[in-house]
C-alpha positions as CSV (number, residue, x, y, z in Angstrom):
1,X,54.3,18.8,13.7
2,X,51.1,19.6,12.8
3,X,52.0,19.3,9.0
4,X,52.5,15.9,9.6
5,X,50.2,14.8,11.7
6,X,47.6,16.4,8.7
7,X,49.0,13.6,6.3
8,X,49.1,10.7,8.8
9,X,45.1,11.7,9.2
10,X,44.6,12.1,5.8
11,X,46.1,8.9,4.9
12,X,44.4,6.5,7.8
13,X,41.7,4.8,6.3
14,X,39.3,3.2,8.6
15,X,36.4,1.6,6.9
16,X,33.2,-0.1,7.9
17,X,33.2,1.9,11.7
18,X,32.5,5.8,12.5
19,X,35.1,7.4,13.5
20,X,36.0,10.8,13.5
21,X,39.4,11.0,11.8
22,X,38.0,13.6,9.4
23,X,37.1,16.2,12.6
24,X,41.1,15.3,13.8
25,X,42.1,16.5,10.2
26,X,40.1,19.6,9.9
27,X,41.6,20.7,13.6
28,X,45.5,20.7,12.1
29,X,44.3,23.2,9.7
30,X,41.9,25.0,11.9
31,X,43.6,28.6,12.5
32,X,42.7,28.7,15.8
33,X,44.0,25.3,17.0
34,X,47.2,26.2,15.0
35,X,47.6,29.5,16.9
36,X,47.1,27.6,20.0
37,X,44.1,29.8,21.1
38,X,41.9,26.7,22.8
39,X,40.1,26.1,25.7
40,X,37.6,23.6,26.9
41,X,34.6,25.5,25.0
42,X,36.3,24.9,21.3
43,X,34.5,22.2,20.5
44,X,31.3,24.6,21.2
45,X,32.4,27.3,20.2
46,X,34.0,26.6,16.9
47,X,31.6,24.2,16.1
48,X,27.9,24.3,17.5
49,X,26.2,22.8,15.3
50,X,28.4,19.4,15.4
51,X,31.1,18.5,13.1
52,X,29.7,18.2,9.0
53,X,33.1,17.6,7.4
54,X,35.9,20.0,6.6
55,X,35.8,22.8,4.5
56,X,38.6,23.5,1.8
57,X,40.4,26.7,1.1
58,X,40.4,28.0,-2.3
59,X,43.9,26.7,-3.1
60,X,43.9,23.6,-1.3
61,X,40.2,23.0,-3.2
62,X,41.5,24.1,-6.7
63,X,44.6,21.6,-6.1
64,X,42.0,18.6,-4.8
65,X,40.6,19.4,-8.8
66,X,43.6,19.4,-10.5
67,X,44.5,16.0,-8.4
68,X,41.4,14.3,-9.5
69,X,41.6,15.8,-13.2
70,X,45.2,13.3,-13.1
71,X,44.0,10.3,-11.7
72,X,41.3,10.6,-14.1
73,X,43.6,10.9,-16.8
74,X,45.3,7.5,-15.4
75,X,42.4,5.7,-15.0
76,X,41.3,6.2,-18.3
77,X,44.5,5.1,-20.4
78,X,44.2,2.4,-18.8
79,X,40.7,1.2,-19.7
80,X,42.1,2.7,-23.6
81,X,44.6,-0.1,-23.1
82,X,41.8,-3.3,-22.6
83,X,41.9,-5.8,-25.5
84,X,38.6,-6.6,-27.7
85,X,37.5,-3.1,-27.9
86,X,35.6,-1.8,-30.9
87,X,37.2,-1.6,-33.9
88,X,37.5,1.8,-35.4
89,X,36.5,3.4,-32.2
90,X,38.2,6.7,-31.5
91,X,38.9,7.4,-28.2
92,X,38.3,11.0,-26.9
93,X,41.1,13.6,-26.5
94,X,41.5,14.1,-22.3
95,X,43.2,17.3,-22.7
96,X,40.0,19.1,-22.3
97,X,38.0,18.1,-18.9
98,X,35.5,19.2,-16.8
99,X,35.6,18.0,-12.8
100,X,31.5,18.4,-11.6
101,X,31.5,19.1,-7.8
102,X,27.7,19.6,-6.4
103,X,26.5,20.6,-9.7
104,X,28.8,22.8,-10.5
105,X,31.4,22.9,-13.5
106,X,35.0,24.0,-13.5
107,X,36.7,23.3,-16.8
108,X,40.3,21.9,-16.9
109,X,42.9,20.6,-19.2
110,X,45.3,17.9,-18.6
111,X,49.0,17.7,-20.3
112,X,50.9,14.9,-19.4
113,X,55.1,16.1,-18.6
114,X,57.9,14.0,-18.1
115,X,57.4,15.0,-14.4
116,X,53.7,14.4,-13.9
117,X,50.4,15.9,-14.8
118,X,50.7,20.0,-15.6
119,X,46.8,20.8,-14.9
120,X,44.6,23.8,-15.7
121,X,41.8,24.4,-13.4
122,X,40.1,27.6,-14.1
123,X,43.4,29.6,-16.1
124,X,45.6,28.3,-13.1
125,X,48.4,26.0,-13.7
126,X,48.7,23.2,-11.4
127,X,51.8,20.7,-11.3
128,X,50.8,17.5,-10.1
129,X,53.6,14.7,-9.6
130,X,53.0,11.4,-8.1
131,X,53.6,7.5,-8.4
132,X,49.8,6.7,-8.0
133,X,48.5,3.8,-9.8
134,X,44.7,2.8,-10.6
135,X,43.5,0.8,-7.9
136,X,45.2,3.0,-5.5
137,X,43.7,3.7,-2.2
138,X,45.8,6.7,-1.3
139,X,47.1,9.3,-3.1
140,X,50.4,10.9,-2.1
141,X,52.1,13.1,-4.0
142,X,53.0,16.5,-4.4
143,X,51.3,19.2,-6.5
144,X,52.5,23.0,-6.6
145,X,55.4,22.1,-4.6
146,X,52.9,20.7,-1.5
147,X,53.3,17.3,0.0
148,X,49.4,16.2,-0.3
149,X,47.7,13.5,0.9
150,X,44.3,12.2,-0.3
151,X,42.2,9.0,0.5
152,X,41.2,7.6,-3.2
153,X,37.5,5.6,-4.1
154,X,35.5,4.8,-6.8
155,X,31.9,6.8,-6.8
156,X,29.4,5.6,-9.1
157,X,30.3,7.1,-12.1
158,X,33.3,9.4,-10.2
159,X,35.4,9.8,-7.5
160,X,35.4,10.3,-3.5
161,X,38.1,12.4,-2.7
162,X,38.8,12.6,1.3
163,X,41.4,15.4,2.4
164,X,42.2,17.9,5.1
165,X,38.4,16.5,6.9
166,X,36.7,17.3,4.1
167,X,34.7,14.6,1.3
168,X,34.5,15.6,-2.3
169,X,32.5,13.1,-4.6
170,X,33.1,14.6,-8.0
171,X,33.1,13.5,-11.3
172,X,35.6,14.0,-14.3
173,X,33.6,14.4,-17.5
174,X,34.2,15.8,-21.3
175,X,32.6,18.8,-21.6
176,X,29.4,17.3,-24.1
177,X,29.0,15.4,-20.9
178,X,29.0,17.7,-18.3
179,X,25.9,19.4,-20.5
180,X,23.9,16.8,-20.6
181,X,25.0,16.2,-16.2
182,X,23.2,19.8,-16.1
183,X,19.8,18.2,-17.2
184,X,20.1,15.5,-14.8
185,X,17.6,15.7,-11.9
186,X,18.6,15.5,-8.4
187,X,17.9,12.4,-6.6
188,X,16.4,13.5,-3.5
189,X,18.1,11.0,-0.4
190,X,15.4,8.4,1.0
191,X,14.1,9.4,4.4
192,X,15.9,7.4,7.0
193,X,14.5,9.4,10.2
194,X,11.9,6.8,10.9
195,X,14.2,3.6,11.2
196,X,16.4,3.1,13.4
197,X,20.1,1.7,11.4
198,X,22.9,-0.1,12.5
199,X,26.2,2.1,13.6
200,X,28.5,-0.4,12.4
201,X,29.1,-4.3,10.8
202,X,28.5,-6.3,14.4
203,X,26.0,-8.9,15.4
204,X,22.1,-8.4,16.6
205,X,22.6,-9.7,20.5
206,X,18.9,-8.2,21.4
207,X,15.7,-6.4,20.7
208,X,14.1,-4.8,23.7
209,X,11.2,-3.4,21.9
210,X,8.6,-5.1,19.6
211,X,5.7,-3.5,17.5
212,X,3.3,-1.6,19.1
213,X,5.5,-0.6,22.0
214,X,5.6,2.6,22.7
215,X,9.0,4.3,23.1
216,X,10.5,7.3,25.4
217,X,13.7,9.2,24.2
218,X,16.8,7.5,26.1
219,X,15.1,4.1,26.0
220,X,16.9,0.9,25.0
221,X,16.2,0.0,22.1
222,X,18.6,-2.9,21.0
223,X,22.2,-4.2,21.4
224,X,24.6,-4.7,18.4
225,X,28.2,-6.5,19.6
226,X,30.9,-5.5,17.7
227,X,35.0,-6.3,18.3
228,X,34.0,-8.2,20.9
229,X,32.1,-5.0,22.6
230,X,28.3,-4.7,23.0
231,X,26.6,-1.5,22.1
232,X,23.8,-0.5,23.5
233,X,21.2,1.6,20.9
234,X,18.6,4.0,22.3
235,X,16.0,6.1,21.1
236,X,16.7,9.3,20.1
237,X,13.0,10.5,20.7
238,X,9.6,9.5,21.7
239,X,7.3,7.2,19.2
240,X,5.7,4.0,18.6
241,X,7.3,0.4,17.3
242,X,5.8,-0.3,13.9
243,X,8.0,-3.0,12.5
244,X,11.2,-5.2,13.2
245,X,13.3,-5.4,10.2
246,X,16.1,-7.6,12.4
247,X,16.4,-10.4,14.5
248,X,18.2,-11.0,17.5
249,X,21.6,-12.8,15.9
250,X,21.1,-11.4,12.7
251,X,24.2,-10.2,11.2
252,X,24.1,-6.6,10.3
253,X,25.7,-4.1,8.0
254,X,26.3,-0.7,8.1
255,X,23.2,1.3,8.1
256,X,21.3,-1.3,8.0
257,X,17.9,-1.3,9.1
258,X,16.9,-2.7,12.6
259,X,13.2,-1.0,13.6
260,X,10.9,1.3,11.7
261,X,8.6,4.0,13.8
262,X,5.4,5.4,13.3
């Protein structure tokens, strides 16, 4: 039962609202919820620091590679198949990959069967077999005799890869590439603590603050509507209004930004 509540989770895709699908599909692998072993301190005790995302075993990680090596594979035969390319250009061999996950390298090659895919991440052979098709959202297929599930989106130049509650954003370079990705600097992620962001796509109704005010933690802040329900936004600590980067009906997007603090 579990087993296949794992690939209904993995293959929900909810977009544009949080939700916490990805803590639902980390618990069918967890081996305590499996074993039954709960109480009403799980939550705490397995996870006191809140809920990042899902962690991969080393078989189910290796297999998420050798999936992503394929659809790669796909993808680019593909784009080899466009019309008005370059004359005389010579398209790469794909039979030697590397898949670049946080900065690190793991080479593979890709062989395409009559079956599927027959992937080598790291020495180990991986059989991937499945009917997925670029512009896929969902990957389903099986690979090393597995059923797996995987939630499929395009990531600047690579991939995000969603599966078993946790979210890979990898790319799938040649291996010249993947030496010149090692001299790449990191982009450090903008400091959002000072703003306060819209949860979800939904409608300004209100603003209860303006510049200048000061603010207590627990304080109103604003209401965003959404599916025909009103959300009300506090603050999350104490400070002072400096600007208003939202009206009241404004329509907002995720993460967008409403106020900006001191």
């Amino acid at each position: 039962a579990t087993t296949e509540m794992r690939h209904a989770l993995d293959g929900l895709e909810l977009l544009g609202v949080g939700h916490n699908v990805s803590f639902l599909s980390a618990l069918m692998v967890h081996p305590r919820f499996i074993a039954g072993n709960l109480t009403t301190n799980f939550i705490a005790e397995e996870y006191p620091e809140g809920f990042n995302g899902g962690a991969l075993n080393g078989d189910t990680f290796m297999r998420v590679l050798a999936v992503a090596a394929a659809l790669h594979c796909l993808t680019v035969e593909r784009e080899r198949k466009i019309s008005g390319q370059v004359p005389g250009y010579r398209p790469k061999p794909l039979d030697q990959l590397v898949v670049r996950v946080d900065r690190t390298n793991y080479p593979v090659s890709v062989q395409l069967v009559p079956s599927g895919f027959d992937v080598q991440v790291e020495g180990k052979a991986h059989a991937v077999i499945s009917h997925w098709q670029v512009g896929d959202t969902l990957f389903d297929g099986v690979v090393d005799g597995h059923r797996m599930v995987l939630q499929v989106a395009p990531k600047g130049a690579g991939y995000r890869l969603v599966h078993g509650g946790a979210t890979l954003d990898l790319q799938v370079l040649t291996p010249r590439a993947a030496q010149f990705a090692e001299l790449m600097p990191i982009k450090v992620p903008p400091d959002m603590s000072k703003f306060l962001l819209s949860p979800m796509p939904g409608l300004l109704v209100s603003l209860a603050v303006e510049p200048g005010d000061k603010v207590y933690e627990g304080q109103e802040l604003a209401v965003v509507e959404a599916m025909k329900m009103q959300n009300i936004l506090r603050a999350e600590r104490e400070g002072e209004v400096k600007a208003c980067h939202a009206e009241p009906g404004t329509s907002l997007a995720v993460d967008q930004k409403i106020l900006e603090f001191e």
